[in-house]
N, C-alpha and C positions, 0 to 999 in steps of 0.2 A: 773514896778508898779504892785502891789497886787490889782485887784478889781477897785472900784474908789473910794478907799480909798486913794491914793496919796502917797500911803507907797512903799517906796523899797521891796525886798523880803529880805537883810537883815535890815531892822527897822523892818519888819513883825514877824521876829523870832527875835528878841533884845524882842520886844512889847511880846509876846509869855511867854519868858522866866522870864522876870520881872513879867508877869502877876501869874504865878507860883511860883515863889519867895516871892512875898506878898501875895499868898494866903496862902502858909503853915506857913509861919511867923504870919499871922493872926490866923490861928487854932493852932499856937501851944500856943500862948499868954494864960492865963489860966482868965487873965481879961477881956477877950473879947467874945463876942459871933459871932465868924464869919461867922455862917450859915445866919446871919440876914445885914451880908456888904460883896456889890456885887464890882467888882472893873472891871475898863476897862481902858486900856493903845493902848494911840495912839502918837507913836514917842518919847516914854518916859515921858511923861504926863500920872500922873495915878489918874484918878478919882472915889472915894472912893461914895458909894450912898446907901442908904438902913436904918435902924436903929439903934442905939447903947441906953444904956442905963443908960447914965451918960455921964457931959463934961468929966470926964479921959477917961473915955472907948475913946471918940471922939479922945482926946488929944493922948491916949498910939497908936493910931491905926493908925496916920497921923507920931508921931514916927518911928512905925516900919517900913514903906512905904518908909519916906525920905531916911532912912540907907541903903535903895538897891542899890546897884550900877546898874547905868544908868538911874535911875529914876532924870528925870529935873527938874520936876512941880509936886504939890499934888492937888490936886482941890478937897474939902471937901465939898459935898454934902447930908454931913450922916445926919439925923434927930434924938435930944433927946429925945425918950417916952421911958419910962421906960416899 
């Protein structure tokens, strides 16, 4: 176990790797503003939190996320203010 966090040391580096994954897929989106959505992944659950500014932005950005492979769960936390 990693910490007491409950995680393997591989879930820890899966978690890691995913977590890197949808961040450059976030910055590379050109409809997105991903300095403003923070993302944390625990066991393959990635939860997305901070602000977008617009429901697509919301919509395009829980897209990119599901498409990861080994991503289980999205947990959409993001806030609409423009």
């Amino acid at each position: 176990m990693v910490g007491s966090e409950g995680r393997t040391i591989g879930e820890y580096t899966d978690d890691r790797g995913i977590h890197a994954i949808v961040k450059v897929r976030l910055i590379k989106e050109a409809s997105i503003l991903a300095r403003r959505i923070n993302v944390d992944v625990h066991k393959g659950v990635v939860t997305l939190y901070g602000r977008v500014r617009s429901e697509s932005e919301r919509r395009r950005a829980k897209e990119l996320v599901v498409a990861v492979k080994g991503v289980t769960k999205v947990e959409d936390r993001l806030l609409v203010r423009p």
